[in-house]
N, C-alpha and C positions, 0 to 999 in steps of 0.2 A: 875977510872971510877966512876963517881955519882951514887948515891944510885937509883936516877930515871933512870937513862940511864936503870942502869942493873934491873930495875922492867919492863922497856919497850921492851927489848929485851925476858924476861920470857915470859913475855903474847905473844908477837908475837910469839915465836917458839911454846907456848901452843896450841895457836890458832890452827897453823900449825899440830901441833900432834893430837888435836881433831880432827880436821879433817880426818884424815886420818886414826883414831879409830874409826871413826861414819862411814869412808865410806868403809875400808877393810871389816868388819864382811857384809856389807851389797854385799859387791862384791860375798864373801861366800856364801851369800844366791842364788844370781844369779847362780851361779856357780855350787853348789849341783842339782839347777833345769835344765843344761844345759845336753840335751842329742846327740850332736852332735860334732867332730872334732871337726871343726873350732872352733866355742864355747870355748870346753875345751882350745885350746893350748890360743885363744883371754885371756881367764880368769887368765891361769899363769903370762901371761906377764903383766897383769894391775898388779896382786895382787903381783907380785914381785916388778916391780918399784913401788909402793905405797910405799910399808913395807920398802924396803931397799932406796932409792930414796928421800921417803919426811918423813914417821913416825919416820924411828931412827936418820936421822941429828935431825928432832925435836923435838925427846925426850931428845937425848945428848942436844943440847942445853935447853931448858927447866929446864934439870936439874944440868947444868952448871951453868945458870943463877940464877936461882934458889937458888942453894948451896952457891954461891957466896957472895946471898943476906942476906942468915945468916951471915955470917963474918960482914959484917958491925954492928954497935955500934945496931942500932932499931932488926934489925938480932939476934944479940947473946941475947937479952933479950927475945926474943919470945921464943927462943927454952927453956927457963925455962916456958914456958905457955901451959896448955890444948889442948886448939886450935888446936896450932902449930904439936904437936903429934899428935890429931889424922886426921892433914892435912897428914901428914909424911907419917902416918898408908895409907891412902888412897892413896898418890903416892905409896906407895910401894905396892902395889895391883894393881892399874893402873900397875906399872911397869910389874908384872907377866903376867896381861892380854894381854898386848902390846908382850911378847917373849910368850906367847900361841899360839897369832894370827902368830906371828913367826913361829911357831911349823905347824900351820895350812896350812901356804904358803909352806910348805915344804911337806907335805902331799899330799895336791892336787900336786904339780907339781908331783909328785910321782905314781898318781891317787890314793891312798891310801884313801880318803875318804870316812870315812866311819858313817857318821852323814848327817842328812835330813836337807833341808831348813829349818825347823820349829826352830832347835835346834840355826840356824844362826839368824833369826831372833830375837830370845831372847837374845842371848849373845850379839847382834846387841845392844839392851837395856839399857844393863848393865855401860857402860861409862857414860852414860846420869846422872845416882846417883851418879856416885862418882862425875864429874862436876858439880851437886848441891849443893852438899856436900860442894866440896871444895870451890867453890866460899862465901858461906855462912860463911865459917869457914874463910876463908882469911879477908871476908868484915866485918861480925861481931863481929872476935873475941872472941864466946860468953864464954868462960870460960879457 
């Protein structure tokens, strides 16, 4: 497989994974403020098939694709560069937040919640830097 194919399949499954890191914490928040049945059980069922459905094929791929693309020749010479590491550092933190929210979807269906909207909100946030982050450190390279 071409070194493009497998950068175009990354970003796709990327995409896919943002997505569904920007929009699980926000179901969270819905969900903390739901004070009724239906509500609650409506909110397992989105927040499970999101998380197991579309975030973890997309993070597996992501970072199949991903990993891949260091093997290639432009690949193994990054990973001697700045950048590169602390792109790594920052997936590998995405990676915890993504099996938190994991942790989370397990909670609530449990009813076991025990954190307010506000708190979802802000964790809600938190993806948004490391996707600045990383995108800056992928495009610019800077050290």
């Amino acid at each position: 497989m071409t070194y493009l194919i497998l950068k175009a399949l990354h970003l796709i499954f990327m995409v896919a994974w943002f997505a569904g890191i920007f929009y699980l914490p926000r179901l969270f928040v819905y969900h903390a403020m739901s004070e009724d049945e239906a509500s609650n059980e409506r909110f397992k069922v989105m927040e499970r098939k999101l998380y197991w459905g579309i975030m973890l094929p997309s993070m597996v791929g992501t970072l199949v694709f991903g990993f891949w693309m260091l093997f290639t020749p432009a690949g193994a010479a990054w990973l001697s560069m700045g950048w590169m590491h602390a792109k790594l550092t920052l997936i590998a933190l995405l990676v915890a937040f993504h099996h938190y929210c994991g942790y989370l979807v397990k909670q609530f269906k449990k009813d076991n919640n025990t954190k307010g909207h506000k708190f979802y909100r802000v964790i809600n946030e938190l993806p948004v830097l490391v996707l600045v982050l990383v995108v800056f450190l992928a495009v610019l390279k800077p050290f």
